[in-house]
NUDRENVEX-365680 format. One record per residue (C-alpha): residue number from 1; residue in one letter; x, z, y. Coordinates in steps of 0.2 Angstrom, whole numbers, plus 2048, in hexadecimal, padded with zeros to 3 digits. Last residue first. Layout:
REM NUDRENVEX-365680
   k r  c1  c3  c2
 NUM A   X   Z   Y
...
//
This chain:
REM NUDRENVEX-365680
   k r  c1  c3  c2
 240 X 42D 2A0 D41
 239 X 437 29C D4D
 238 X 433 28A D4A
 237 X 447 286 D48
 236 X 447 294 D3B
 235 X 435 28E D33
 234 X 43F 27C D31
 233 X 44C 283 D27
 232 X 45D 27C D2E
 231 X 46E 275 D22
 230 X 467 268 D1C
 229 X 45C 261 D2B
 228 X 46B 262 D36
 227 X 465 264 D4A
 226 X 463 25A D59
 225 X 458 264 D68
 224 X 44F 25B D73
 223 X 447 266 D84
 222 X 434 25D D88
 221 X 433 264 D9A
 220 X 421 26B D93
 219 X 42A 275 D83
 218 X 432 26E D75
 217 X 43A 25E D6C
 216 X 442 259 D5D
 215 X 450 252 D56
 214 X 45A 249 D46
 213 X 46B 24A D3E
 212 X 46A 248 D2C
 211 X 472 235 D2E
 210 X 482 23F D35
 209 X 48E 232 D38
 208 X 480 227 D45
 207 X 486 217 D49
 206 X 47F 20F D56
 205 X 480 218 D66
 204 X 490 223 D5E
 203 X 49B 21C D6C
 202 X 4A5 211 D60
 201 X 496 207 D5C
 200 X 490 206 D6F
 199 X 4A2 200 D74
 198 X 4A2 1F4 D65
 197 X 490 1ED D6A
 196 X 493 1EC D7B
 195 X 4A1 1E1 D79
 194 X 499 1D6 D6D
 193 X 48F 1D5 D7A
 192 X 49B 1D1 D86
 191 X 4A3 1C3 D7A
 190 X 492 1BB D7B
 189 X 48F 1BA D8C
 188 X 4A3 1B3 D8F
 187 X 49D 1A3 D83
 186 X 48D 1A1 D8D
 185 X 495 1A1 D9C
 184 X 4A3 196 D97
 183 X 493 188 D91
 182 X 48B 18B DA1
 181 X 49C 186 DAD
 180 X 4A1 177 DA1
 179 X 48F 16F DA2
 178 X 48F 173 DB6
 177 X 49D 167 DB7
 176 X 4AF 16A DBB
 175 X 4BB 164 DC8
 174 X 4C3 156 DC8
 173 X 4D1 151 DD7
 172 X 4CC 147 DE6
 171 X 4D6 14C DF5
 170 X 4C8 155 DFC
 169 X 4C3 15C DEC
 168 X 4D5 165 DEB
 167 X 4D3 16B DFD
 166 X 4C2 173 DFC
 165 X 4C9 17B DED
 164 X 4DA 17F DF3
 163 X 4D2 185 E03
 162 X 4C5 18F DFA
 161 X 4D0 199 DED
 160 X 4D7 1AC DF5
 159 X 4C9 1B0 DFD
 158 X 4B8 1A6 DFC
 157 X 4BD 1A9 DE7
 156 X 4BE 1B9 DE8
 155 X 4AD 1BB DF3
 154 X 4A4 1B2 DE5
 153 X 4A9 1BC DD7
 152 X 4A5 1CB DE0
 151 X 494 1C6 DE4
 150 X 492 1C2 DD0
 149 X 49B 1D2 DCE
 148 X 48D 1DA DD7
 147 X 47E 1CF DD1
 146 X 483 1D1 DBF
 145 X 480 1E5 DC3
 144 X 470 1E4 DCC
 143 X 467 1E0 DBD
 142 X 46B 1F2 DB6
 141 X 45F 1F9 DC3
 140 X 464 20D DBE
 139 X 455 218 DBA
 138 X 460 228 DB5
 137 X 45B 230 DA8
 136 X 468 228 D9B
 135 X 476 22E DA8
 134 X 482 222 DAA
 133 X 491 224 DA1
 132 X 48E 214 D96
 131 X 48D 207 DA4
 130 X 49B 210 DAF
 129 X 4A6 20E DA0
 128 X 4A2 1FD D9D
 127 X 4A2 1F5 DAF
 126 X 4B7 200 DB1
 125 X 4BB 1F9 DA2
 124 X 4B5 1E8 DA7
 123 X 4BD 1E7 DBA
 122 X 4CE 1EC DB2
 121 X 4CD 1DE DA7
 120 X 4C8 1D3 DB4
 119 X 4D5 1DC DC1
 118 X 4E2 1D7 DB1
 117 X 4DB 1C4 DB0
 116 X 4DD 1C1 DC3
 115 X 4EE 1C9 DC3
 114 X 4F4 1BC DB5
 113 X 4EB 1AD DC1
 112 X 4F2 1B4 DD0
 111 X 504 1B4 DC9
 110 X 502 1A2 DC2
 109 X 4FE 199 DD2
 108 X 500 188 DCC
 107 X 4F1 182 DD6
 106 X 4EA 17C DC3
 105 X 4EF 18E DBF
 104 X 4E6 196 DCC
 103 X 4D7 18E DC8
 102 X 4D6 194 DB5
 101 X 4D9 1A3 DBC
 100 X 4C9 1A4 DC6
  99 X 4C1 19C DB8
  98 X 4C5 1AA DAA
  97 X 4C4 1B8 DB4
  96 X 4B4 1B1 DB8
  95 X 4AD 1AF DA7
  94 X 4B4 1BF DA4
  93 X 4A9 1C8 DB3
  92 X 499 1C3 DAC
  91 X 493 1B6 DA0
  90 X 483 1AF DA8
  89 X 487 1B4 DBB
  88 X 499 1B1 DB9
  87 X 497 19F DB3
  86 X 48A 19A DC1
  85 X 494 1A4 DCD
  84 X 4A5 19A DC8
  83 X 49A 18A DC8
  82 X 495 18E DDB
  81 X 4A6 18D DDF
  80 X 4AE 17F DD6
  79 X 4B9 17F DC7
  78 X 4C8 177 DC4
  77 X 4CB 168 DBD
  76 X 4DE 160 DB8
  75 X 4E5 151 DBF
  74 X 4F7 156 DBF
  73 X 4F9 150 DCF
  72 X 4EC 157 DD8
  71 X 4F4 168 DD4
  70 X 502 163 DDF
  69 X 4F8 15D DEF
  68 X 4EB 16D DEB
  67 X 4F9 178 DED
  66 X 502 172 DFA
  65 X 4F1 176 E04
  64 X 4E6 167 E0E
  63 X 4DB 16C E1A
  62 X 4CA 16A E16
  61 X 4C3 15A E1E
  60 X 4B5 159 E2C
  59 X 4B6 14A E35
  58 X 4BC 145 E44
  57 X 4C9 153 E47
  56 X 4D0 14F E37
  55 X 4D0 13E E3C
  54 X 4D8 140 E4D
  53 X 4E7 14C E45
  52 X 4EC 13F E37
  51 X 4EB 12F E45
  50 X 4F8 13A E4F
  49 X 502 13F E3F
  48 X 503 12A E3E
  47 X 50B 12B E51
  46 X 518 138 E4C
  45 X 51D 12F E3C
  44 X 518 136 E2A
  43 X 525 133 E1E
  42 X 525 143 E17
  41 X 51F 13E E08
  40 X 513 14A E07
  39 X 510 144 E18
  38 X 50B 133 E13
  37 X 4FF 137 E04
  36 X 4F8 141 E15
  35 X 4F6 134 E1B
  34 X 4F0 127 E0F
  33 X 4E4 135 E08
  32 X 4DE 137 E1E
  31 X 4DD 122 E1D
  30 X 4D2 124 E0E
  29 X 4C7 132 E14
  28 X 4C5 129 E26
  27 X 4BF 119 E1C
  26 X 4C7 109 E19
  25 X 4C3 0F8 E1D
  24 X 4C0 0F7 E30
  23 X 4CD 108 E38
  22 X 4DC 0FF E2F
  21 X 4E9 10D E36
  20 X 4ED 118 E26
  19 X 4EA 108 E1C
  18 X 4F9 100 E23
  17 X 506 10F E23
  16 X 500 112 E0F
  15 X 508 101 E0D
  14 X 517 104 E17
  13 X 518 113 E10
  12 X 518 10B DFB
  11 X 507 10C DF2
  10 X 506 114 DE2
   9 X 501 125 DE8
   8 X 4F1 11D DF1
   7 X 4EA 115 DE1
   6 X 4E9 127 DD7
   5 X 4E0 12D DE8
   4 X 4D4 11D DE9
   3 X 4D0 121 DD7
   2 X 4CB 132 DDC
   1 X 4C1 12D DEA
//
């Protein structure tokens, strides 16, 4: 299809004009590309905007966006869908960031894609913090967590990305394989760790500025207290 869509926008109108209406060697798909190569021209009569309206009536093809006719142009891939879940999934809310904009800027909406990474930013300050604010006692299913922006991921893209998808696939541009989508996951897993790690280092989880600082604990509800070995007798913390 894609080869029939770089063929297309070399024939002249009279030629488009002719495969539009030859039902016997071409397809409904083909004759709607000639159509709607036709209209982008705006040389797309009333009675050939008839034969457009019948087929997509017909058959069930996405409606065509401006932004998918120009990005089409440029032959550039975008990501699908179900590989933006995959990606985000595996390497959470940056590898979504990441393709969400990705699209935007093959549909040359550059606004959206700079306001998709700043709400991705936003989105993993806001993950973090609530991550390390939470109460150590509290039995929290962490696993749910990817599943929510996972969810949220998915909803985006439904909103604001699955006409220009649908449309740009329909029209034959490139999108992505599954090889692209895991190996951006995997890339944006390990930059969160190495996230985590900094943000647990800065916190005091992992490095510990008073290596005589150690704790014990008393009575049935198991009270800890931390204390300084060099500067505490043992008998004074007995009570003896």
């Amino acid at each position: 299809m894609y080869n029939f869509q770089k063929t297309i926008k070399q024939k002249t109108d009279k030629e488009l004009e002719i495969i539009s209406k030859d039902c016997a060697f071409y397809s409904e798909e083909e004759r709607l590309i000639a159509l709607n190569e036709l209209e982008f021209r705006n040389s797309l009569s009333k009675e050939l905007l008839g034969y457009k309206k019948e087929i997509e009536a017909s058959i069930e093809i996405p409606a065509i966006t401006e932004q998918a006719s120009e990005a089409v142009k440029s032959t550039k891939k975008i990501y699908k869908g179900g590989a933006i879940s995959i990606g985000t999934l595996l390497g959470g809310p940056l590898v979504a960031g990441y393709m969400i904009a990705e699209n935007f800027k093959v549909f040359n909406e550059i606004s959206k894609a700079k306001n998709t990474w700043f709400c991705t930013i936003t989105g993993l300050i806001l993950i973090f913090s609530a991550a390390f604010l939470i109460p150590d006692g509290l039995n929290t299913p962490i696993q749910i967590i990817p599943l929510i922006y996972t969810a949220i991921a998915s909803l985006l893209v439904e909103r604001f990305q699955k006409k220009n998808i649908s449309a740009y696939i329909a029209l034959g541009g490139k999108t992505f394989g599954w090889g692209r989508s895991l190996c951006a996951g995997l890339v944006g897993l390990v930059i969160t760790l190495l996230f985590v790690v900094i943000m647990a280092f800065l916190a005091g989880d992992l490095s510990d500025k008073n290596p005589n600082l150690t704790s014990k604990t008393y009575g049935n509800i198991r009270h800890e207290i931390y204390y300084d070995i060099t500067n505490i007798r043992l008998p004074d913390l007995c009570g003896n």
